[in-house]
PDB file of N, CA, C and O in Angstrom:
ATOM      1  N   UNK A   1      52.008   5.633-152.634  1.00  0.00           N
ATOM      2  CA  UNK A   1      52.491   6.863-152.053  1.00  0.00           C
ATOM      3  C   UNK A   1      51.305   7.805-151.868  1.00  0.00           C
ATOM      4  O   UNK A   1      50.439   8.183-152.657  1.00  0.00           O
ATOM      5  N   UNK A   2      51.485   8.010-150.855  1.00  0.00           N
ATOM      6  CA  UNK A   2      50.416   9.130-150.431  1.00  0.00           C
ATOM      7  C   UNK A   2      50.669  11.083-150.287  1.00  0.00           C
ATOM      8  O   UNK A   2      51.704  11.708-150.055  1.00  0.00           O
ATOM      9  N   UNK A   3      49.591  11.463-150.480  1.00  0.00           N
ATOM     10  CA  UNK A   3      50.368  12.945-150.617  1.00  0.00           C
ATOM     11  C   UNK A   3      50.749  12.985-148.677  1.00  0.00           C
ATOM     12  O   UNK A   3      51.741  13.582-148.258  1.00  0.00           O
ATOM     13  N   UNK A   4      50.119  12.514-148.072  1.00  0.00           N
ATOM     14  CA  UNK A   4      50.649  12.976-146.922  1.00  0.00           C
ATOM     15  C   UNK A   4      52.269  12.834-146.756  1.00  0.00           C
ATOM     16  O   UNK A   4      52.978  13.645-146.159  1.00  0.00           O
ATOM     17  N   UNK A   5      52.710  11.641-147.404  1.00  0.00           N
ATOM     18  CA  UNK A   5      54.180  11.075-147.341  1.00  0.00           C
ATOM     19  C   UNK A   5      55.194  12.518-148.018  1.00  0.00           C
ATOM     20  O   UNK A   5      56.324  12.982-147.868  1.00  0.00           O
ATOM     21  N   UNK A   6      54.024  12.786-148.766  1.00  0.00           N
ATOM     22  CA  UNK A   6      55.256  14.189-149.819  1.00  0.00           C
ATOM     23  C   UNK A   6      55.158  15.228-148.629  1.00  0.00           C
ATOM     24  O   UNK A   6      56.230  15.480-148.079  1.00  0.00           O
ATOM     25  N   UNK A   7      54.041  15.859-148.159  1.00  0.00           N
ATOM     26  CA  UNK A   7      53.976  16.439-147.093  1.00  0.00           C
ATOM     27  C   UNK A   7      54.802  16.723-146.302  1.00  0.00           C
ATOM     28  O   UNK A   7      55.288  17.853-146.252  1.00  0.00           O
ATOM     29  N   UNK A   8      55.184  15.632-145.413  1.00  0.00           N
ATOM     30  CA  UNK A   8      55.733  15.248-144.454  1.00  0.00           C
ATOM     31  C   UNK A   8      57.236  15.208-144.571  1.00  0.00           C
ATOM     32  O   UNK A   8      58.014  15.425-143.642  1.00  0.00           O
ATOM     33  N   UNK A   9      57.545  14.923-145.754  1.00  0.00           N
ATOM     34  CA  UNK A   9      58.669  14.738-146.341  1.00  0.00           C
ATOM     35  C   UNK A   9      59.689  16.331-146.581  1.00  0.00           C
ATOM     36  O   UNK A   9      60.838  16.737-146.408  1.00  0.00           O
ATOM     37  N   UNK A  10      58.645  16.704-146.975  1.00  0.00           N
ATOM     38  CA  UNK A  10      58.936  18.264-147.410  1.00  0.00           C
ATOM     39  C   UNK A  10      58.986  19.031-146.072  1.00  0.00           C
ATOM     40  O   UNK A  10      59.750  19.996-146.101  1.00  0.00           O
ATOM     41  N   UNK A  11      58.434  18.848-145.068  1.00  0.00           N
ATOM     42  CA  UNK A  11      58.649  19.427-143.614  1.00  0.00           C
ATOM     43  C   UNK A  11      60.311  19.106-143.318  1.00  0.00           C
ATOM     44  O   UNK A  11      61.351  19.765-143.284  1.00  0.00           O
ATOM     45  N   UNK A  12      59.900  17.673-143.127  1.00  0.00           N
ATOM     46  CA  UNK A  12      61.260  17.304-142.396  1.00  0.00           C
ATOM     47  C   UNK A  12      62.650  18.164-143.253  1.00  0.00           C
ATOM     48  O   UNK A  12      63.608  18.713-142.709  1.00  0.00           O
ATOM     49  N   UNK A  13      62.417  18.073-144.439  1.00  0.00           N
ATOM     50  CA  UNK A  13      63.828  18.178-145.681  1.00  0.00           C
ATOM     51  C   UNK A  13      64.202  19.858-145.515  1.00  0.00           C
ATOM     52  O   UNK A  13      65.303  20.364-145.731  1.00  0.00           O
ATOM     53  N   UNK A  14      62.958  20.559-145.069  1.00  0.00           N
ATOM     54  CA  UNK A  14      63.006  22.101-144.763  1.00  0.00           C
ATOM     55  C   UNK A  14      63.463  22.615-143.586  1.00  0.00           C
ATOM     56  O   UNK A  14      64.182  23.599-143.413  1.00  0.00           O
ATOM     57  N   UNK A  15      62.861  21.669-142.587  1.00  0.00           N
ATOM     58  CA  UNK A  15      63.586  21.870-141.306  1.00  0.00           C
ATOM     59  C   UNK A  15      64.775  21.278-140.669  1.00  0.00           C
ATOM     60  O   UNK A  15      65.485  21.580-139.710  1.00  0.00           O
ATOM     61  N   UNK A  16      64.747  20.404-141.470  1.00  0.00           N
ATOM     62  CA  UNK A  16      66.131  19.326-140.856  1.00  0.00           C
ATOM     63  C   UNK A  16      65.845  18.692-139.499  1.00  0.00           C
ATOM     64  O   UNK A  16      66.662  18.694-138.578  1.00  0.00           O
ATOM     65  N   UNK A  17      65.014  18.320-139.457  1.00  0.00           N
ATOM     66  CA  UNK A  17      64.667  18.028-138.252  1.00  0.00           C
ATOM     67  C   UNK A  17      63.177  17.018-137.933  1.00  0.00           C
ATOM     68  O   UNK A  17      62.073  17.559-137.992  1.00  0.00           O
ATOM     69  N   UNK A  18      63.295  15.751-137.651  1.00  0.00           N
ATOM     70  CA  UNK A  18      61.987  15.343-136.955  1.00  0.00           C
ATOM     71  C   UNK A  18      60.772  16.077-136.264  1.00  0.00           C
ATOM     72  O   UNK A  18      59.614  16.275-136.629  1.00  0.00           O
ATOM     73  N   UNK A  19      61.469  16.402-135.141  1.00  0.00           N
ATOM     74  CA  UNK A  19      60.501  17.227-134.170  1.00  0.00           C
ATOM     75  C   UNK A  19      60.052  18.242-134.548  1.00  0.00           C
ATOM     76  O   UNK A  19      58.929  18.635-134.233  1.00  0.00           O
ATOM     77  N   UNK A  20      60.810  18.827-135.260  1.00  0.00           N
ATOM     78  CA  UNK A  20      60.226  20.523-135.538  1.00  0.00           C
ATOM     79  C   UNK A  20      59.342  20.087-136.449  1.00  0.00           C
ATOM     80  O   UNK A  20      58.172  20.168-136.074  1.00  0.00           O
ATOM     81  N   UNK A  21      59.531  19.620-137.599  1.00  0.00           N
ATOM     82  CA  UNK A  21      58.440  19.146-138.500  1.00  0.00           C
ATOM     83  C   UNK A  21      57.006  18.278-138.384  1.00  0.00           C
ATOM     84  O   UNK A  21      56.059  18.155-139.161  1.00  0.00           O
ATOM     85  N   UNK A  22      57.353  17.611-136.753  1.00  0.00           N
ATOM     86  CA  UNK A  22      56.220  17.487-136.378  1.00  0.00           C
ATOM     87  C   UNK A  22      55.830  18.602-135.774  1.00  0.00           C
ATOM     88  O   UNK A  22      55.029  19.200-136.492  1.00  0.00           O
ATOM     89  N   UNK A  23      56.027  19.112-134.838  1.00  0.00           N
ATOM     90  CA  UNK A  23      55.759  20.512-134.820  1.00  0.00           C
ATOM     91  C   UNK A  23      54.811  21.147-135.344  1.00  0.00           C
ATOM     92  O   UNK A  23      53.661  21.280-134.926  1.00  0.00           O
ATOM     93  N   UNK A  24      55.503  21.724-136.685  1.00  0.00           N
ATOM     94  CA  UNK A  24      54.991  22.576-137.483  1.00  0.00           C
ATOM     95  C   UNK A  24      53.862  22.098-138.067  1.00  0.00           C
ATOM     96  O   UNK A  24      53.059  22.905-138.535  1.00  0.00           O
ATOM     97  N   UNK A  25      53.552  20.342-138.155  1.00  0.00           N
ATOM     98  CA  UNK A  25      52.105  19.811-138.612  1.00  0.00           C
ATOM     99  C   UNK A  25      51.188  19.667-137.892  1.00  0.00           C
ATOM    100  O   UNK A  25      50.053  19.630-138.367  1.00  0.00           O
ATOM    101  N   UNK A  26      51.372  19.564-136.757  1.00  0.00           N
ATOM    102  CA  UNK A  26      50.271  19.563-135.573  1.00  0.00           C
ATOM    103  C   UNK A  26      50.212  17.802-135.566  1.00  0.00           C
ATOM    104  O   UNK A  26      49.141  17.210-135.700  1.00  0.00           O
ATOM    105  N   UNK A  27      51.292  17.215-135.423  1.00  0.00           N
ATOM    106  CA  UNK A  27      51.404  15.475-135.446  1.00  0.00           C
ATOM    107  C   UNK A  27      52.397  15.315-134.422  1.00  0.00           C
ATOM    108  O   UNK A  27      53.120  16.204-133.971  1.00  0.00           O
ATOM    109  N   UNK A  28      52.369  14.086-134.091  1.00  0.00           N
ATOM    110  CA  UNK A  28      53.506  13.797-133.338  1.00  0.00           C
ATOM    111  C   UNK A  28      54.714  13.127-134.057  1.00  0.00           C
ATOM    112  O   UNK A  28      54.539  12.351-134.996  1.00  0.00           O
ATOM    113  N   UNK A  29      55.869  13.436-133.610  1.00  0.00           N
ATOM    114  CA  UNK A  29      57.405  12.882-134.059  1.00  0.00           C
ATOM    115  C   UNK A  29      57.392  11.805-134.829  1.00  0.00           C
ATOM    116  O   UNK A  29      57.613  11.810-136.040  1.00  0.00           O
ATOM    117  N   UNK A  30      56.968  10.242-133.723  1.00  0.00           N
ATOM    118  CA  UNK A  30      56.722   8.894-134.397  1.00  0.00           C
ATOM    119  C   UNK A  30      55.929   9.272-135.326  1.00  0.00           C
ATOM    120  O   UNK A  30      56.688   9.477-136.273  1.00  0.00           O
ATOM    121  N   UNK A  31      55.092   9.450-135.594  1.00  0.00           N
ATOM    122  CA  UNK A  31      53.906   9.455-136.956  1.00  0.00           C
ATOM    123  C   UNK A  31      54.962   9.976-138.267  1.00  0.00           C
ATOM    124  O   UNK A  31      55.062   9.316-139.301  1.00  0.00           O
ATOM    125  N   UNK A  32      55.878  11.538-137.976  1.00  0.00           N
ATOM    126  CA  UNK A  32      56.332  11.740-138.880  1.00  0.00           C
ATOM    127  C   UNK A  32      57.756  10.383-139.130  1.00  0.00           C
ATOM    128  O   UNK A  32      57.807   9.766-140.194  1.00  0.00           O
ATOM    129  N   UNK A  33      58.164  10.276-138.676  1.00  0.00           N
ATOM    130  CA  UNK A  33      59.367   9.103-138.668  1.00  0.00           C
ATOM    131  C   UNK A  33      58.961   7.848-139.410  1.00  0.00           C
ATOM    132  O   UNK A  33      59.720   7.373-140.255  1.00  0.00           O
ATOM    133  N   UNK A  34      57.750   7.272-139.117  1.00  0.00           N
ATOM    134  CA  UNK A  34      57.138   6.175-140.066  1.00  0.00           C
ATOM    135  C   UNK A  34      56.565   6.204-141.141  1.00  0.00           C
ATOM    136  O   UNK A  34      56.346   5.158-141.752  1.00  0.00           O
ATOM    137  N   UNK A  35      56.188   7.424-141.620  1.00  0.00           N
ATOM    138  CA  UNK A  35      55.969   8.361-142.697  1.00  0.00           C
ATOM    139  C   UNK A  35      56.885   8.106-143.814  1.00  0.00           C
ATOM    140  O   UNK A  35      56.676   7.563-144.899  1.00  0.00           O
ATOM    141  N   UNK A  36      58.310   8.790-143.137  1.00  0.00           N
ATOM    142  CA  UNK A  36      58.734   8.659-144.313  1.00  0.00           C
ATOM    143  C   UNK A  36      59.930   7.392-144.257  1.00  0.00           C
ATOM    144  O   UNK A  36      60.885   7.397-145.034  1.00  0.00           O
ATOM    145  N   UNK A  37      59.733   6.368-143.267  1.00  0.00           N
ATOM    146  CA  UNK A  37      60.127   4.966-143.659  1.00  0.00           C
ATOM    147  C   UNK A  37      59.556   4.248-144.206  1.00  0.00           C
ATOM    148  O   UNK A  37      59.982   3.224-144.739  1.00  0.00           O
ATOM    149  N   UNK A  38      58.420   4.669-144.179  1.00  0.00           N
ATOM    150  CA  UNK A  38      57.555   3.857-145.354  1.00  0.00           C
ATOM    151  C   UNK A  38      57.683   4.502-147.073  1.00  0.00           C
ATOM    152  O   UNK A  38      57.573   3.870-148.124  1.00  0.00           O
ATOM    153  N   UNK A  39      57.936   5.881-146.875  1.00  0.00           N
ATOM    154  CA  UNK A  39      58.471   6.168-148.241  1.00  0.00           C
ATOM    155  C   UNK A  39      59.322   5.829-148.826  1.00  0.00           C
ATOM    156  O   UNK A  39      59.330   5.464-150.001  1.00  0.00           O
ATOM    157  N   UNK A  40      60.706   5.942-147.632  1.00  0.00           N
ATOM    158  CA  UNK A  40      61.769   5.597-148.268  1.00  0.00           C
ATOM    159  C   UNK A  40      61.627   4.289-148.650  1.00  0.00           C
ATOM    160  O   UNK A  40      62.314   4.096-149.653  1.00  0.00           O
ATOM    161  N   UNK A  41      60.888   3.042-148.206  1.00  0.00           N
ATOM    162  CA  UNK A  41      61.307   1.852-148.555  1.00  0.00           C
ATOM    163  C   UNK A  41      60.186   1.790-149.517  1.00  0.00           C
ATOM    164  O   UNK A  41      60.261   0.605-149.841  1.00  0.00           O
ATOM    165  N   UNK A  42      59.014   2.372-150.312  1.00  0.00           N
ATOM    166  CA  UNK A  42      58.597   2.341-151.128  1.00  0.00           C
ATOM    167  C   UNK A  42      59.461   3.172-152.103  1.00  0.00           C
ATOM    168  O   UNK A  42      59.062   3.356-153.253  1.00  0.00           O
ATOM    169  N   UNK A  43      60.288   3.526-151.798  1.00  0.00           N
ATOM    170  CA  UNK A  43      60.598   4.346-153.003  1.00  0.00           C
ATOM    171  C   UNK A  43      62.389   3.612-153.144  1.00  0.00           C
ATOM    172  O   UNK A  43      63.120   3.875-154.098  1.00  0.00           O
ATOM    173  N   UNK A  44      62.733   2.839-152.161  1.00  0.00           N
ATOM    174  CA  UNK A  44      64.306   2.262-152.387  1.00  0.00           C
ATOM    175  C   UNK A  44      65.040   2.787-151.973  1.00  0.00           C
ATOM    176  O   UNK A  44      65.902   2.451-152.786  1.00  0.00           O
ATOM    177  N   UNK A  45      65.653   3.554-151.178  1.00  0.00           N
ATOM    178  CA  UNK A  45      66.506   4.441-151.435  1.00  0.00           C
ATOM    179  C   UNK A  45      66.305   5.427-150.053  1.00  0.00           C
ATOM    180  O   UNK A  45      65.328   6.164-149.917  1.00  0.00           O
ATOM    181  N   UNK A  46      67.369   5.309-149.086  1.00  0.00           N
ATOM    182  CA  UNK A  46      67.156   6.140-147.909  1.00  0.00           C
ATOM    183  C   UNK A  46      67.187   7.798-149.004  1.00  0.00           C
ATOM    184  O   UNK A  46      67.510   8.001-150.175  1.00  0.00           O
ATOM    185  N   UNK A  47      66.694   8.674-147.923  1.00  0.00           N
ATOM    186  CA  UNK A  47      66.434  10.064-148.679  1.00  0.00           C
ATOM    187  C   UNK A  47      67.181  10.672-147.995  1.00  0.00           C
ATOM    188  O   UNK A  47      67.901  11.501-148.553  1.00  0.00           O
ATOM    189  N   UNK A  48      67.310  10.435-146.168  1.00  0.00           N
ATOM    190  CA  UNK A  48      68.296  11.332-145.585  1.00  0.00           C
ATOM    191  C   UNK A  48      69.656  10.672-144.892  1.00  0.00           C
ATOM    192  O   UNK A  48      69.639   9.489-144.552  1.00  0.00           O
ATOM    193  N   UNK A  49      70.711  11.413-144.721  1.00  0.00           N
ATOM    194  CA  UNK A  49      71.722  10.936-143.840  1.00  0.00           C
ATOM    195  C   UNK A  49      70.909  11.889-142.360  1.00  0.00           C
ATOM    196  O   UNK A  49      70.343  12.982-142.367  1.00  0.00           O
ATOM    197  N   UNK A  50      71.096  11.181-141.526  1.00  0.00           N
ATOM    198  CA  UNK A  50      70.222  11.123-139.796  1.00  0.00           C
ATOM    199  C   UNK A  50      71.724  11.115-139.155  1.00  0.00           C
ATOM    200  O   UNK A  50      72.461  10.142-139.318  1.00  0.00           O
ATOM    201  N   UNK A  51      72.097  12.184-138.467  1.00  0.00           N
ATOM    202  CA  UNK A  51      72.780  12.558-137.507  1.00  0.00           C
ATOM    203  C   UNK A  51      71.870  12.831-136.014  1.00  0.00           C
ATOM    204  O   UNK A  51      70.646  12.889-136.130  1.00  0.00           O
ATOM    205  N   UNK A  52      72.353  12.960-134.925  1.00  0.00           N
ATOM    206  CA  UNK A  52      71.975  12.933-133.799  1.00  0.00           C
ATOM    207  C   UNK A  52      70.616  13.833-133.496  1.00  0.00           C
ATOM    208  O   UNK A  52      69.495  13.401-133.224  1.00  0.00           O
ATOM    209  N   UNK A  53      71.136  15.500-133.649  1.00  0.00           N
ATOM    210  CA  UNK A  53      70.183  16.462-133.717  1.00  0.00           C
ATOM    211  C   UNK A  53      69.850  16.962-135.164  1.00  0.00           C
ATOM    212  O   UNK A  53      69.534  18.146-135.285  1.00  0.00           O
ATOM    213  N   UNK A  54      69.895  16.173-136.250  1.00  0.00           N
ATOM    214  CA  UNK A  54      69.308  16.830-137.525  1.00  0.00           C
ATOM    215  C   UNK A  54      69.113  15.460-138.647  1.00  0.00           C
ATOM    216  O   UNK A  54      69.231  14.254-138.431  1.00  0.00           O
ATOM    217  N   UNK A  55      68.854  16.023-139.597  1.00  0.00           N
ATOM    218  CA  UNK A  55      68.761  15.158-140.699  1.00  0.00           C
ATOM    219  C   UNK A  55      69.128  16.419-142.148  1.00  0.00           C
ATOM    220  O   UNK A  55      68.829  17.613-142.198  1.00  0.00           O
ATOM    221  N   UNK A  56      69.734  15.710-142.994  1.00  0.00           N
ATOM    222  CA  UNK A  56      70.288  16.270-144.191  1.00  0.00           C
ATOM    223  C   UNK A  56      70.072  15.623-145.167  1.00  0.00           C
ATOM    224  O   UNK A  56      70.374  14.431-145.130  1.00  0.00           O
ATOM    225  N   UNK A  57      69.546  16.118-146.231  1.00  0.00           N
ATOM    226  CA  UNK A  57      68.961  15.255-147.454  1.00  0.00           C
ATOM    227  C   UNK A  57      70.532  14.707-148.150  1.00  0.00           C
ATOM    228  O   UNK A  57      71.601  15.278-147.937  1.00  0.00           O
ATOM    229  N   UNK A  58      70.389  13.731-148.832  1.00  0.00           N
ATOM    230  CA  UNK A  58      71.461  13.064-149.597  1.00  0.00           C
ATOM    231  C   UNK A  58      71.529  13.113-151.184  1.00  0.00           C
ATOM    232  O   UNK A  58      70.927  14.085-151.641  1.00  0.00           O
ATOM    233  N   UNK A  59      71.806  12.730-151.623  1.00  0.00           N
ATOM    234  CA  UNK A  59      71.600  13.302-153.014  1.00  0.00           C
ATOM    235  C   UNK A  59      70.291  12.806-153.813  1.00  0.00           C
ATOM    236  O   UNK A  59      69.602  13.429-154.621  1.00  0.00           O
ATOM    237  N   UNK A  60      70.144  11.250-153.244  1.00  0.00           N
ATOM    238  CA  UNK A  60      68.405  10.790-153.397  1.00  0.00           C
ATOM    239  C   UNK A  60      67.378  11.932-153.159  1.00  0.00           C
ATOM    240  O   UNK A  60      66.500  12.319-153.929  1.00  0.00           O
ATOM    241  N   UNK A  61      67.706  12.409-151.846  1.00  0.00           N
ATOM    242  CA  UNK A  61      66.592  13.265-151.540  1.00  0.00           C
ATOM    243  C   UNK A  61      67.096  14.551-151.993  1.00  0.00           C
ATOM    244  O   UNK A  61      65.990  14.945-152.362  1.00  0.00           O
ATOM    245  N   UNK A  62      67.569  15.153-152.162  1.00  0.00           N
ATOM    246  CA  UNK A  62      67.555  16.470-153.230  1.00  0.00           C
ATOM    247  C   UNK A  62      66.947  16.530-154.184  1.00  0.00           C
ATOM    248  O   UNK A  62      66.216  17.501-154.374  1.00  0.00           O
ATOM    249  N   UNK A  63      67.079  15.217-155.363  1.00  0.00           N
ATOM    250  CA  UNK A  63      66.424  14.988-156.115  1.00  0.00           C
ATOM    251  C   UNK A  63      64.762  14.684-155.952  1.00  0.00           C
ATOM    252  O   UNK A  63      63.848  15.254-156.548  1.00  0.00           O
ATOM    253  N   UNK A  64      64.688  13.765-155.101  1.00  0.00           N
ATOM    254  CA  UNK A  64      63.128  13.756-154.457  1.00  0.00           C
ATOM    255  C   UNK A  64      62.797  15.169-154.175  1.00  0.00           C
ATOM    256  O   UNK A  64      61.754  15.484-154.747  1.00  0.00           O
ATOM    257  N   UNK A  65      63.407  16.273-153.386  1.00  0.00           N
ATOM    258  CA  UNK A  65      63.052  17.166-152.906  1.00  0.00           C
ATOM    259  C   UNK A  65      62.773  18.047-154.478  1.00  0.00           C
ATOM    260  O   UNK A  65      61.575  18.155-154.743  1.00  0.00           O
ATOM    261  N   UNK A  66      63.410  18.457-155.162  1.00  0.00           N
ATOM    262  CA  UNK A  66      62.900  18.947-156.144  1.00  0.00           C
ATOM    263  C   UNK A  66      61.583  18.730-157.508  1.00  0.00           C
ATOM    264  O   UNK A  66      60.934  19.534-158.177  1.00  0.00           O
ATOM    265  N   UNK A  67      61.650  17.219-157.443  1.00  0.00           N
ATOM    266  CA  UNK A  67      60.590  16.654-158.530  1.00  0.00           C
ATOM    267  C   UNK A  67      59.137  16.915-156.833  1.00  0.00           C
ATOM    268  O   UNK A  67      57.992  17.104-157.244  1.00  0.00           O
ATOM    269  N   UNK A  68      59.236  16.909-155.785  1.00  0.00           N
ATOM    270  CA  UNK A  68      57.909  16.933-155.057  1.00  0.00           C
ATOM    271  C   UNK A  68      57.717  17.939-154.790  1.00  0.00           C
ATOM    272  O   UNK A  68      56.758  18.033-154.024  1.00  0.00           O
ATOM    273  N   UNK A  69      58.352  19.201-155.145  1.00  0.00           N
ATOM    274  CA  UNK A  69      58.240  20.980-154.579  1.00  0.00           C
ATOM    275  C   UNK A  69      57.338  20.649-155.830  1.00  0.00           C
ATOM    276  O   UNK A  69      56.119  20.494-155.761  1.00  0.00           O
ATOM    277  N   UNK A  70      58.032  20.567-156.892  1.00  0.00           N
ATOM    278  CA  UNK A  70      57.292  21.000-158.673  1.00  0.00           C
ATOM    279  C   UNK A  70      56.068  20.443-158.223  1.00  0.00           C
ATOM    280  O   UNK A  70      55.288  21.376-158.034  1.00  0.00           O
ATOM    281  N   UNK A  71      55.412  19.086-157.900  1.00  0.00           N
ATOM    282  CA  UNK A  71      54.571  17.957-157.646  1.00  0.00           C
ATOM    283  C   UNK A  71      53.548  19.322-156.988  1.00  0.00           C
ATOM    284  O   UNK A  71      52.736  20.082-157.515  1.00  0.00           O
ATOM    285  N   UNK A  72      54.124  19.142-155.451  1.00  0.00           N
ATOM    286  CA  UNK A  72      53.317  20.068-154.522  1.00  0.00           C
ATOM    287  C   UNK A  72      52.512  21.731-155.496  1.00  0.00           C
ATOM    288  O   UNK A  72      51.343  22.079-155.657  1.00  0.00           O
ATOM    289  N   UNK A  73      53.656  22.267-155.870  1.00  0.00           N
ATOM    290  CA  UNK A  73      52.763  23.499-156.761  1.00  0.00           C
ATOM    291  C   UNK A  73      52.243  23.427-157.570  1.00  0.00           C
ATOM    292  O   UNK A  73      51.686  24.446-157.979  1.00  0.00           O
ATOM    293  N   UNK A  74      52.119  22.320-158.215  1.00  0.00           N
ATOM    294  CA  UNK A  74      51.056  22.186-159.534  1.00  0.00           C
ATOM    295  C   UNK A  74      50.073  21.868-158.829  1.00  0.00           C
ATOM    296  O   UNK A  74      49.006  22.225-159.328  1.00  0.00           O
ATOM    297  N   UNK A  75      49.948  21.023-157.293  1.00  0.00           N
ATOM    298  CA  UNK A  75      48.947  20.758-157.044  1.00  0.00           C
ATOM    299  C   UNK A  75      48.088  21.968-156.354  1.00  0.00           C
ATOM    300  O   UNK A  75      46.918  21.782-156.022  1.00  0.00           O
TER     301      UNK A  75
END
């Protein structure tokens, strides 16, 4: 796992959204999308339910989302 994966992760989970979160990194969409399919399948466990225009963390990723905020500010 790479910090970029927490990164990236933490965009998408804030914005709900692919695009905007690429966006907001100065990356493109695909880059963020394989990002965190490679997380999720290093880590087991889809993180979001993916609807049409958004994405919503699931209870995996809530939990992810909180142990990588703590992660991110210590760092």
């Amino acid at each position: 796992m790479k910090l970029k994966h927490l990164e990236y992760f933490m965009s998408v989970a804030e914005n709900h959204n692919f695009s905007k979160a690429a966006e907001k990194l100065f990356v493109s969409q695909p880059n963020i999308s394989k990002y965190i399919q490679e997380l999720e399948r290093e880590l087991g466990v889809k993180l979001f339910d993916r609807y049409p225009r958004k994405v919503v963390l699931n209870r995996y990723g809530r939990y992810f989302y909180k142990e990588v905020k703590k992660i991110l500010h210590q760092l």
